[in-house]
C-alpha positions as CSV (number, residue, x, y, z in Angstrom):
1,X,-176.7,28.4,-15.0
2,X,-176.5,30.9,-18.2
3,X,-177.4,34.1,-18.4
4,X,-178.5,34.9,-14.7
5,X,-181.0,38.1,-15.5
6,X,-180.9,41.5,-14.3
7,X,-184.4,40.7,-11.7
8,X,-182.8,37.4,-10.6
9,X,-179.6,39.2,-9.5
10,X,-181.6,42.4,-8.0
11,X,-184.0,40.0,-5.8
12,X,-180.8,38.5,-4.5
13,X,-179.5,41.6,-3.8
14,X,-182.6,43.5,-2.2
15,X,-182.7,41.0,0.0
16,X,-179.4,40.9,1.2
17,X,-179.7,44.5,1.6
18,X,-183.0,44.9,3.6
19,X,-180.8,43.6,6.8
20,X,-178.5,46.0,5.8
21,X,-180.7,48.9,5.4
22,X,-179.3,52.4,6.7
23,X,-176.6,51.0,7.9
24,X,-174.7,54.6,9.0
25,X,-178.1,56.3,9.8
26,X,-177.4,56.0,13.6
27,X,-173.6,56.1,13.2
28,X,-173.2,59.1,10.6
29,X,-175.9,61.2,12.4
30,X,-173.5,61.0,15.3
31,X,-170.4,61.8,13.4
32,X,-172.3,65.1,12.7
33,X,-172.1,66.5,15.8
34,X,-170.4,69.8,15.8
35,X,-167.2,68.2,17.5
36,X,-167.4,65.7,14.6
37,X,-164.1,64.8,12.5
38,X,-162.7,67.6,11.1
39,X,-162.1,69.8,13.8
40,X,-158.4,71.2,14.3
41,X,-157.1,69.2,11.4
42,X,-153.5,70.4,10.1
43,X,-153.1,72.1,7.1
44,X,-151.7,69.9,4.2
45,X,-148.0,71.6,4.9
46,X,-148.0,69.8,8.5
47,X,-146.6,66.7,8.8
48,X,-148.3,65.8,12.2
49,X,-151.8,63.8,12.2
50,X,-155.4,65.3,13.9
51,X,-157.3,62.9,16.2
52,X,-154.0,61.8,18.7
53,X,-155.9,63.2,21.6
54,X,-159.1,61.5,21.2
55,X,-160.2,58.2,22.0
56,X,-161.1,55.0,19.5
57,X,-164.1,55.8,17.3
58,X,-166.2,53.4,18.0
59,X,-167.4,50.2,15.7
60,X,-169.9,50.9,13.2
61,X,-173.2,48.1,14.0
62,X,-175.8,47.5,10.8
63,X,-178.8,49.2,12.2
64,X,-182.0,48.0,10.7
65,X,-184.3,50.9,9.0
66,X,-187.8,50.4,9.4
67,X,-188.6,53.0,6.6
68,X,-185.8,53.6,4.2
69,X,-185.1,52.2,1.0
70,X,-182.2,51.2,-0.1
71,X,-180.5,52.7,-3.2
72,X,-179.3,50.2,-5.9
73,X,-176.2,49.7,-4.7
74,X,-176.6,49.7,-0.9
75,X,-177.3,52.1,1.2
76,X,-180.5,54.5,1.4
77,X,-181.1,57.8,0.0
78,X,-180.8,59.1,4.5
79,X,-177.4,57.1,4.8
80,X,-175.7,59.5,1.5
81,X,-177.7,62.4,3.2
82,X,-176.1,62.2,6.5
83,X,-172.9,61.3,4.7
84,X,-172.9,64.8,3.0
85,X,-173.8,66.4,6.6
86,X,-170.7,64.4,7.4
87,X,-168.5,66.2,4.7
88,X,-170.3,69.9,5.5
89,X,-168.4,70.0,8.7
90,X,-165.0,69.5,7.2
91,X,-162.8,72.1,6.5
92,X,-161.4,72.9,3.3
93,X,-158.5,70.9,3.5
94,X,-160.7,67.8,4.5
95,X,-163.2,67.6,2.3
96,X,-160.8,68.3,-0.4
97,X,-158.8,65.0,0.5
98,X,-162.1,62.9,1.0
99,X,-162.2,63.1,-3.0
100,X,-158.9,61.8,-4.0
101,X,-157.1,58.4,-4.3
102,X,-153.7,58.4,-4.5
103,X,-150.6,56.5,-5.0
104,X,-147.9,55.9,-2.8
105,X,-144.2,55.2,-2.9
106,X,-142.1,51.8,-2.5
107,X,-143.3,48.7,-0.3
108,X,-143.1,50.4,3.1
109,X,-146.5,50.7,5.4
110,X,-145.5,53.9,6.7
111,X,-145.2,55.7,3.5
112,X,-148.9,54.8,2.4
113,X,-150.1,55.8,5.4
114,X,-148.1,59.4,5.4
115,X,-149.4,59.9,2.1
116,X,-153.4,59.4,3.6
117,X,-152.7,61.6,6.5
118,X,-151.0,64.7,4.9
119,X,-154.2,65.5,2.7
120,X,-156.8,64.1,4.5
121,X,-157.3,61.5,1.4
122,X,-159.9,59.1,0.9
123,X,-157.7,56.1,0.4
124,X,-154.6,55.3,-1.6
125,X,-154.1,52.9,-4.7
126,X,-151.9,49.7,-4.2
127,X,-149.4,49.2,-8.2
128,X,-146.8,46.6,-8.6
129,X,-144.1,48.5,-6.7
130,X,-145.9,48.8,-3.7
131,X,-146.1,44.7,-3.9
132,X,-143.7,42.4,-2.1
133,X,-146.1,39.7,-0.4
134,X,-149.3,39.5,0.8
135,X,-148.5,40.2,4.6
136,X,-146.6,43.2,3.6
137,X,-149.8,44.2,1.4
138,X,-152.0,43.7,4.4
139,X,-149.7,45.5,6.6
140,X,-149.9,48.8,4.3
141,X,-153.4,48.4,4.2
142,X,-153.8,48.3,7.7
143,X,-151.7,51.3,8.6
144,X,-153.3,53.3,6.4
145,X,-156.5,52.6,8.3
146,X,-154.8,53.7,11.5
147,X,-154.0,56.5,9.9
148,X,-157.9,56.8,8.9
149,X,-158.8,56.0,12.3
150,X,-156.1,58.8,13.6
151,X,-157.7,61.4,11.4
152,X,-160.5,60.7,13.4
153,X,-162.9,59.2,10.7
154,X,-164.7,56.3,12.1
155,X,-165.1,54.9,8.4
156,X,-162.3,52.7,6.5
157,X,-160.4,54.2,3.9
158,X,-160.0,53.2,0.7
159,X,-157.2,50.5,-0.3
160,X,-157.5,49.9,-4.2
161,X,-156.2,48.0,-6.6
162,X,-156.4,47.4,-10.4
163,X,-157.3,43.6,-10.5
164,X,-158.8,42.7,-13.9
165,X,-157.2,38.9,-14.4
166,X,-155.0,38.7,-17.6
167,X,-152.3,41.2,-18.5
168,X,-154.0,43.6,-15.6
169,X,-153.5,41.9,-12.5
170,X,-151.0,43.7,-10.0
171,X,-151.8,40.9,-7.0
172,X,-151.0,37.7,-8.9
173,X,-149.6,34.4,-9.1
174,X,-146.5,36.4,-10.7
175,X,-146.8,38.8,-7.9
176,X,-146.5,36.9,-4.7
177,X,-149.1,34.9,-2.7
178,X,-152.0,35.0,-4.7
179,X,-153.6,33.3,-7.3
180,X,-153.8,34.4,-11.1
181,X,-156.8,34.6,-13.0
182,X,-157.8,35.1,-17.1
183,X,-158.7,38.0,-18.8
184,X,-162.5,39.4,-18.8
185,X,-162.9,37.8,-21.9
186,X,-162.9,34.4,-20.4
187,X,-166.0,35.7,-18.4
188,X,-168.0,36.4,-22.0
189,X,-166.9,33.2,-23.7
190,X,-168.0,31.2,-20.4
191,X,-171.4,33.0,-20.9
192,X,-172.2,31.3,-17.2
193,X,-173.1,33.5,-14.8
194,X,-172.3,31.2,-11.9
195,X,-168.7,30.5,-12.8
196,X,-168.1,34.1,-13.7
197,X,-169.7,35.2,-10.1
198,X,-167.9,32.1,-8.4
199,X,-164.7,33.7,-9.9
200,X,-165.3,37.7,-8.9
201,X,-166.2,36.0,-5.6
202,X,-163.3,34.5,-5.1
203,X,-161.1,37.5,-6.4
204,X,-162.5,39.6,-3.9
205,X,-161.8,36.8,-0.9
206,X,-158.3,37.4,-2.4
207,X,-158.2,40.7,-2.1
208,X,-159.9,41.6,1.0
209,X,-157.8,39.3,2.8
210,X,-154.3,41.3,2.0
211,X,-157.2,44.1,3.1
212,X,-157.8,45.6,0.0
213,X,-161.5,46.9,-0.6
214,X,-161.9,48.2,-3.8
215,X,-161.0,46.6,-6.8
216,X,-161.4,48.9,-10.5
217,X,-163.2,46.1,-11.9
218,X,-165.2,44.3,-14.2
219,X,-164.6,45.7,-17.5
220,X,-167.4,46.8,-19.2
221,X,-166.6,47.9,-22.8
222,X,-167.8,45.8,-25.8
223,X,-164.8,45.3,-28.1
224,X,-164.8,45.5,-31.9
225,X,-162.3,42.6,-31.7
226,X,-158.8,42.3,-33.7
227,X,-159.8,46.4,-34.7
228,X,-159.5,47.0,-30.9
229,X,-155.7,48.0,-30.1
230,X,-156.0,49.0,-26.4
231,X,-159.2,47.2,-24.7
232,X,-158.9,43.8,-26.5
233,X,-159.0,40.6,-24.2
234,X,-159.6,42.7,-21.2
235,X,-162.8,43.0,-22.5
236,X,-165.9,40.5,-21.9
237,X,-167.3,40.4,-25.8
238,X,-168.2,42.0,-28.9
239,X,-171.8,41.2,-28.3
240,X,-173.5,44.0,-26.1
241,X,-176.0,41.9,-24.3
242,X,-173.2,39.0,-23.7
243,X,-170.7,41.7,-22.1
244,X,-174.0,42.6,-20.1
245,X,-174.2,38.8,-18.5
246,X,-170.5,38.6,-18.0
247,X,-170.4,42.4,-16.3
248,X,-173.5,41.4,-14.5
249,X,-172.2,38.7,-13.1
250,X,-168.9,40.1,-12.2
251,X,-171.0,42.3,-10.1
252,X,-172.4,40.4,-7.9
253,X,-169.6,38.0,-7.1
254,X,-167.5,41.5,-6.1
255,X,-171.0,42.2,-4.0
256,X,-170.8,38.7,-2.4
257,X,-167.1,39.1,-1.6
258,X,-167.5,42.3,0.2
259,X,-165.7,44.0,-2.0
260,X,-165.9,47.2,-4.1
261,X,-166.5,47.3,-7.6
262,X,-166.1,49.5,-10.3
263,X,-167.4,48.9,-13.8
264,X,-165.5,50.8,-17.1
265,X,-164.4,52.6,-18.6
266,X,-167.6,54.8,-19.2
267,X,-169.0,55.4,-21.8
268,X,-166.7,52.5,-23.3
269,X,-163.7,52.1,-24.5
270,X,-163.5,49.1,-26.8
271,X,-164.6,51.0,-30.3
272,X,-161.5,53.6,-30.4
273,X,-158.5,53.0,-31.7
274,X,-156.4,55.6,-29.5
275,X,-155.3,54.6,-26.2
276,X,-156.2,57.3,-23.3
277,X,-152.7,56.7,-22.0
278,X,-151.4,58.7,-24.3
279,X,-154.2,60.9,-26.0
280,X,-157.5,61.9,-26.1
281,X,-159.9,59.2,-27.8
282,X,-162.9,60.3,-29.7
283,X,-166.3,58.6,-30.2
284,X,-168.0,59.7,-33.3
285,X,-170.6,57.0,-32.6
286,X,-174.3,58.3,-32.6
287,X,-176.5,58.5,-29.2
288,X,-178.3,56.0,-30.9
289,X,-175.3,53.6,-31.4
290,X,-173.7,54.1,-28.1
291,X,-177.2,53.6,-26.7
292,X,-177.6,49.5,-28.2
293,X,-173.6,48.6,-27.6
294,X,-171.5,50.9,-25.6
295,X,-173.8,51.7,-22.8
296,X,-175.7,48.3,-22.9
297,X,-172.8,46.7,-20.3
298,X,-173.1,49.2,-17.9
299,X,-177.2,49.5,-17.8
300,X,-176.6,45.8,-16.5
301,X,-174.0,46.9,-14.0
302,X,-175.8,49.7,-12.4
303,X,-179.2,47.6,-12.6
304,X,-177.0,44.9,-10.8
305,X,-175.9,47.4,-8.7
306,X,-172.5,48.4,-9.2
307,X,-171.2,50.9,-6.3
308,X,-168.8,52.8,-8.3
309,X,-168.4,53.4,-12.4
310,X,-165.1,54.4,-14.0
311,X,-165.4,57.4,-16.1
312,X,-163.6,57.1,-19.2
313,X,-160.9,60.1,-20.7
314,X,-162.9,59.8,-23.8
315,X,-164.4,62.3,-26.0
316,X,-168.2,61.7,-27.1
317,X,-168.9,63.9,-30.3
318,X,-172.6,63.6,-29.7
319,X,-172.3,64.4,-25.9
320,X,-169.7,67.1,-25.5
321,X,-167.9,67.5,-28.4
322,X,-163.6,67.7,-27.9
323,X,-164.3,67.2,-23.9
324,X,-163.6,63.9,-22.2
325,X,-166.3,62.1,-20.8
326,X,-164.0,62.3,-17.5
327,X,-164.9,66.2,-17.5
328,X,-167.9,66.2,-18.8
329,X,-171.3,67.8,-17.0
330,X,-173.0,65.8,-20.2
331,X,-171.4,62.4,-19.7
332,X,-172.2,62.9,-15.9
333,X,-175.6,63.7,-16.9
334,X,-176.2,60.3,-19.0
335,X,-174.6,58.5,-16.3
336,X,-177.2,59.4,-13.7
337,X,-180.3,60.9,-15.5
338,X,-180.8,58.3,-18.1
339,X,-178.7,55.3,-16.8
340,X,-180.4,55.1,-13.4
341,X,-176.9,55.6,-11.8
342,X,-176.6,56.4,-7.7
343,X,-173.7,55.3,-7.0
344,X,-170.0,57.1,-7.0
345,X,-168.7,58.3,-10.0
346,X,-164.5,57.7,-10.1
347,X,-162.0,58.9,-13.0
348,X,-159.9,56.8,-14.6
349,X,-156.6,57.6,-14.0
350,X,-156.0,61.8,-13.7
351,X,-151.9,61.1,-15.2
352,X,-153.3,59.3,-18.1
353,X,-152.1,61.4,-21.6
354,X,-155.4,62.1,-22.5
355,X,-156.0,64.9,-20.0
356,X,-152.2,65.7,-18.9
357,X,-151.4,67.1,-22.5
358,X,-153.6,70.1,-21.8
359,X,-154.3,70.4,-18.5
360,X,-152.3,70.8,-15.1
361,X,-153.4,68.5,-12.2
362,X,-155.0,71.3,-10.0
363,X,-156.7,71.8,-13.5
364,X,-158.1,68.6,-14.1
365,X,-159.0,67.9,-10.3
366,X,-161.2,71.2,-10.4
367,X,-162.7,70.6,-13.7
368,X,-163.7,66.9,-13.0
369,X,-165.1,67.7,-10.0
370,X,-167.2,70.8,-10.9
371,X,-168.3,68.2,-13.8
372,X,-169.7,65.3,-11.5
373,X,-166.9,63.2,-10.5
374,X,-167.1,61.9,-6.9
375,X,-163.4,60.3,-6.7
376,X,-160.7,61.4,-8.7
377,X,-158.0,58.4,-9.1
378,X,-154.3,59.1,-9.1
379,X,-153.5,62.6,-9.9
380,X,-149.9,63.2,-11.3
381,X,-149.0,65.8,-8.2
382,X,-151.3,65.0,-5.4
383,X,-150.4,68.2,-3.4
384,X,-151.4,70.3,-6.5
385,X,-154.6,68.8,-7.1
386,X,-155.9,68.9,-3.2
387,X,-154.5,73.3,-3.4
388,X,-156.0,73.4,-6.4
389,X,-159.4,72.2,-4.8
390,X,-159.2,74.3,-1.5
391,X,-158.2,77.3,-3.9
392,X,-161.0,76.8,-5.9
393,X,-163.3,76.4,-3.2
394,X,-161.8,79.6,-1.3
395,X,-162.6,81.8,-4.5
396,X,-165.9,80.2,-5.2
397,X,-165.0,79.0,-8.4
398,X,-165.7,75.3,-7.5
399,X,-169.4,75.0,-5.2
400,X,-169.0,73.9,-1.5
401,X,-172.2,71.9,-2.2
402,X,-170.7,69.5,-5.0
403,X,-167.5,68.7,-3.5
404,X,-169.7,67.9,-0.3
405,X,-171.9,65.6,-2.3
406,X,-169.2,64.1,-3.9
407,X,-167.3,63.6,-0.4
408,X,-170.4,62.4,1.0
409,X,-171.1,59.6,-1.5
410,X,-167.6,58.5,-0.9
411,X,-168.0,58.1,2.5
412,X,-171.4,56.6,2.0
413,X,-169.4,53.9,0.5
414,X,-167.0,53.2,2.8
415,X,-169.6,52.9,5.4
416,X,-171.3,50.5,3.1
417,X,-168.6,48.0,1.8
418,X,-167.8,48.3,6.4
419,X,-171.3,47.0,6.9
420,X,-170.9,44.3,3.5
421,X,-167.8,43.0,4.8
422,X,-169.3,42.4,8.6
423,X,-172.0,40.3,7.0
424,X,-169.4,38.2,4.9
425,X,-167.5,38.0,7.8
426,X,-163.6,38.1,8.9
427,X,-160.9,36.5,5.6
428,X,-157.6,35.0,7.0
429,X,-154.2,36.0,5.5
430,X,-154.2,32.4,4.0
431,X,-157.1,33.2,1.9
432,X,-155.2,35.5,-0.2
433,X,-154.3,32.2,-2.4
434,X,-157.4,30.3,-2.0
435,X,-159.3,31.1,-5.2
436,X,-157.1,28.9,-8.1
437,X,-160.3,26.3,-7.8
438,X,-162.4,29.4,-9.0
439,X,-160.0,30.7,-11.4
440,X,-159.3,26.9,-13.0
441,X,-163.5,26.6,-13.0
442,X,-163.5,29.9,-15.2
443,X,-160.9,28.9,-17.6
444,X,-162.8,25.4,-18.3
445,X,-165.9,27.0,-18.6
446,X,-164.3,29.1,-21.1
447,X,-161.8,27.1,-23.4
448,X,-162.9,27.0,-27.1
449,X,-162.7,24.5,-29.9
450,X,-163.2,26.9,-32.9
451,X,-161.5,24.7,-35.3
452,X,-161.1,20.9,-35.5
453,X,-163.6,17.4,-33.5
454,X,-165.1,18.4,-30.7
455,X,-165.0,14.6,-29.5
456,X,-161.9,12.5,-28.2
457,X,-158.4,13.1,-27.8
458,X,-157.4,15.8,-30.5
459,X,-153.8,15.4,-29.5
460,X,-152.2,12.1,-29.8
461,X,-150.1,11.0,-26.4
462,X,-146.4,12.0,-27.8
463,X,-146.6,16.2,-28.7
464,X,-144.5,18.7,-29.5
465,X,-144.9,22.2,-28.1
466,X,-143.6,25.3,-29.7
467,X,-144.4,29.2,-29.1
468,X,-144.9,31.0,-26.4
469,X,-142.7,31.9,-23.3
470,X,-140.1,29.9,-22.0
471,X,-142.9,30.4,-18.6
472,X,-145.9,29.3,-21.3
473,X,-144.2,26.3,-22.0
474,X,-143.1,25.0,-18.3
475,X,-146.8,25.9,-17.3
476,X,-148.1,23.7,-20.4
477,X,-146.0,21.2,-20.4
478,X,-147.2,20.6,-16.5
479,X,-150.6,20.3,-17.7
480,X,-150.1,17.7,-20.7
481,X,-148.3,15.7,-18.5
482,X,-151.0,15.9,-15.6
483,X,-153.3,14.8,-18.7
484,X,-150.7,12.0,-19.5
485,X,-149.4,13.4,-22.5
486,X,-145.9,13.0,-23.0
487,X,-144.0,15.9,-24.3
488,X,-140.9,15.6,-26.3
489,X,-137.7,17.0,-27.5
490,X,-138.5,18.4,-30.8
491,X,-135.5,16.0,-32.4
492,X,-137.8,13.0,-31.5
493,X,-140.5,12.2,-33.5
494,X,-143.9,12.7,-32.1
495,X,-147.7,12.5,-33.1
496,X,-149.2,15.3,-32.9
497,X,-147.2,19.3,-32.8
498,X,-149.0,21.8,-30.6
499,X,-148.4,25.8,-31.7
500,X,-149.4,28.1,-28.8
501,X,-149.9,31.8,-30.2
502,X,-149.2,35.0,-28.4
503,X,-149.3,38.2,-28.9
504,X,-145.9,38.0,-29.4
505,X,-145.7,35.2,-31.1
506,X,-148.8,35.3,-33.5
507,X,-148.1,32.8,-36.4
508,X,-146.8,30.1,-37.0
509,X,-147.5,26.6,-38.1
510,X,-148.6,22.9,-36.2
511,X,-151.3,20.5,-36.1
512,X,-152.8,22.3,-33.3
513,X,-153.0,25.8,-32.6
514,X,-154.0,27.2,-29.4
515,X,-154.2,31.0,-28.7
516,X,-153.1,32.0,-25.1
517,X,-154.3,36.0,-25.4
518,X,-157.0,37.4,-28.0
519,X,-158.6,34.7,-29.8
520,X,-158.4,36.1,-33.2
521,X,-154.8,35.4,-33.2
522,X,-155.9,31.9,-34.1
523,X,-155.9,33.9,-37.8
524,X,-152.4,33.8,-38.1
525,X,-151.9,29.8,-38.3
526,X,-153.2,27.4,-40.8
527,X,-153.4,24.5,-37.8
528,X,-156.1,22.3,-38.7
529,X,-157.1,21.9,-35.4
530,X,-157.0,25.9,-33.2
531,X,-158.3,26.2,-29.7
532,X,-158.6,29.4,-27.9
533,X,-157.4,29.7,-24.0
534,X,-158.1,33.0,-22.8
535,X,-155.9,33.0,-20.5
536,X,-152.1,31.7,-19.7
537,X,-153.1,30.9,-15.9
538,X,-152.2,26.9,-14.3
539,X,-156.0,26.9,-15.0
540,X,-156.1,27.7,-18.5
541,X,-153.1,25.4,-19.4
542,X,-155.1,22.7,-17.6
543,X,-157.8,23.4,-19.4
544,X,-156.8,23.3,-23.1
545,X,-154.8,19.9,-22.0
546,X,-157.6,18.0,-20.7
547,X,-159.4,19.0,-24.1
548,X,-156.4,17.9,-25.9
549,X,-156.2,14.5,-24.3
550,X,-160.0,14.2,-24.9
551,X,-160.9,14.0,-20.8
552,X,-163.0,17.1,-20.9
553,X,-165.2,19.3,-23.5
554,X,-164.9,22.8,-24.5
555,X,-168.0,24.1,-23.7
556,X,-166.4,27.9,-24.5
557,X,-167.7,30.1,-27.4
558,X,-165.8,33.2,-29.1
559,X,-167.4,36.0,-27.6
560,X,-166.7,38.2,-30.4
561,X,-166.2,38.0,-34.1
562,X,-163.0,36.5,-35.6
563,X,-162.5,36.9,-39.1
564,X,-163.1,33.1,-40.6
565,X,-163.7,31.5,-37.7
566,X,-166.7,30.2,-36.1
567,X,-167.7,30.8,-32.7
568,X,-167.4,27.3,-31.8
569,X,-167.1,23.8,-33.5
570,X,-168.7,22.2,-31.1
């Protein structure tokens, strides 16, 4: 099924909401009780937690609303209401924590959860030192929801992870005991919305099963291809309304999973040439021109109701000139006013080089917030950021009122993805390695004859294989011989030589190319015959040799331009 369309995907989801409807209404009102959560709450110097003394919050039940409506993404307009109620009875301290992620040191439980507790934070963000297997992922996750639960908040706190597939995948394969999937761009040259849903679907099983909840995911910038340093295969396409499908897509599988999404990097990042990391991007592109590519993507993920969108550190000369779109009231402004968008509004990452150069993190914390931002991802000193927010509110240089709203639609969310996850039901620790099928399904849907017949065998049963990683060729090698190819030692002859092309490998010669990262690396060989992957997953591998032994098709399509190639052969 192509192309699944923005009305399609918003019937499925209204109605798949409409049980769901004010899901906190009953649950919130009563957390704003004057003796609500809040109350006698250490200061962020105390090391002891608030809440020992009272008993277990009880479980949150989807109440049925005969009369509110649903916003886009979940909840109604009464469930964010009494969600800001929530955050008007915090103190300071509180409410100042409600609005930041944060990371954590090492692979221990206990140190996630003493990083939640000291600052009253909204969640914490799982990277690849904080990995050692998937029960010791879901034991960090779950004592950093009893710490949530002994701060006396009867919602879940946020466990998130950056889980794109490709090159930015921190639970992977790779990492332990779960499975790996391609980059974005296998979701744009698929161009099925099924498969690419089937696949965000099963990421999210992965995920919530290790009990993370949030995933900083899909992509949504449209690349301008080999041009694009930074973004590149992490992006879907170079065709606006094709990124929309794939984003779309990507969406709702995340929905159906019960897990959080978060579509970026707003306004987009896959035009510039500077990478955010490190400095300060700037879009010179007109409103016009960001209007019919950059913003296309995320229209489609909002209409398709993305809960969360990733604002981008990147300067927008028609917007706010010299400010990033990260801390800008004008960027914030778009977002909502003229995209439609309810939802919460994240950062990207508050250490990245494009704020940190100017700007100390009580600085930036302030500033984003007073601009719009809900959440504010992985400040460089935590502790500076969350004084620098209870100064600011003390002196009245930062309104009460905004960081309330923007605590409030945070925990509108977590009361949300609660109630999303009670409907899909309970994931087993076993599930955190159950979505290869999906991944596999992706990659065939995605593999791409740009060069050569798109009918029988293209590789004859004896190959050579050169390039790539020593891990490249052991996954590859497994796959021709699942295909019954034979691979041999380069000193015997053979009938056909396969080239696979990386990014650290880009050239080279063979009667078969195949490119394993961005597709228009396939420029660097002369192969008669060039394939692109997108992807070095067991799925991908699989993929390309089934083509090569001429036992399946490549039904893919470059999803962006490559400089003398066509999008497809076939």
């Amino acid at each position: 099924m192509r192309g699944l369309t923005t009305a399609t995907s918003r019937s499925r989801r209204r109605s798949r909401l409409t049980a769901l409807a004010a899901v906190g209404a009953l649950a919130l009102a009563a957390c704003t009780s004057p003796n609500g959560p809040g109350e006698g709450d250490p200061t962020p110097s105390e090391t002891t937690t608030a809440g020992e003394e009272t008993s277990e919050p009880p479980e949150l039940t989807p109440t049925p609303s005969p009369t509110a409506e649903p916003l886009a993404w979940g909840p109604t307009e009464d469930d964010v209401a009494a969600a800001i109620d929530i955050a008007a009875e915090m103190t300071p301290e509180e409410v100042a924590g409600q609005v930041i992620l944060a990371r954590f040191p090492g692979t221990d439980p206990a140190d996630a959860a003493a990083v939640l507790s000291r600052d009253h934070l909204a969640g914490v963000v799982v990277f690849g030192a904080n990995v050692g297997s998937a029960e010791q992922v879901a034991d960090t996750a779950e004592a950093v929801q009893e710490a949530q639960r002994e701060l006396g908040r009867d919602w879940p706190a946020i466990v998130s992870v950056d889980n794109e597939g490709g090159r930015v995948q921190r639970l992977s394969a790779q990492a332990g005991d779960w499975s790996s999937f391609p980059p974005f761009m296998a979701a744009g040259a698929a161009d099925d919305a099924e498969v690419v849903s089937a696949a965000a679907e099963a990421m999210a099983t992965e995920l919530r099963a290790t009990g993370v909840n949030y995933d900083f995911a899909p992509v949504a910038d449209v690349t301008i291809g080999a041009a694009d340093p930074i973004v590149g295969d992490r992006a879907p396409a170079g065709d606006p309304d094709r990124a929309a499908r794939a984003v779309e897509a990507a969406v709702q599988g995340f929905a159906d999973g019960a897990v959080i999404s978060s579509i970026k990097h707003f306004p987009g990042h896959g035009s510039l040439t500077v990478d955010s990391h490190e400095a300060l991007p700037v879009q010179e592109a007109s409103t016009a021109q960001l209007s019919d590519r950059d913003l296309v993507p995320f229209q489609a993920g909002i209409d398709a109701g993305a809960p969360t969108v990733m604002m981008g550190h990147i300067a927008v000369e028609a917007w706010d000139p010299g400010v990033p779109a990260s801390l800008s009231a004008e960027a914030y402004r778009v977002l909502r006013e003229d995209l439609g968008f309810t939802g919460v509004a994240i950062t990207d990452g508050l250490d990245m080089g494009a704020l940190t150069q100017s700007r100390t993190a009580d600085e930036i914390a302030v500033e984003a917030l007073a601009a719009g931002a809900d959440l504010l991802l992985g400040p460089t000193d935590v502790a500076g950021a969350h004084h620098g927010i209870v100064t600011a509110l003390q002196d009245g240089s930062l309104e009460r009122e905004r960081v309330n709203e923007a605590a409030g639609r945070v925990i509108a969310l977590m009361q949300w993805q609660a109630a999303e996850a009670e409907r899909v039901g309970a994931v087993e620790l076993a599930q955190s390695s159950s979505g290869g099928e999906a991944s596999a399904a992706l990659s065939a849907a995605a593999v791409t004859v740009v060069q050569g017949s798109c009918e029988g065998p293209l590789a004859g049963p004896r190959i050579h294989v050169r390039g790539g990683t020593a891990d490249d060729w052991d996954a590859f090698v497994d796959a021709a011989e699942g295909e019954g190819l034979q691979v041999v030692p380069l000193e015997q002859p053979a009938d056909t030589s396969v080239r696979l092309i990386t990014s650290a490998t880009p050239s080279g010669t063979g009667d078969v190319a195949v490119s394993l990262d961005a597709p228009w690396l396939l420029t660097g060989t002369d192969a008669p015959v060039r394939l692109a992957a997108f992807g070095r997953t067991a799925g991908a591998f699989q993929a390309v040799a089934a083509v090569l032994a001429g036992e399946a098709s490549a039904p893919g399509n470059l999803p962006v331009e490559v400089r003398g190639l066509a999008a497809t052969a076939c």
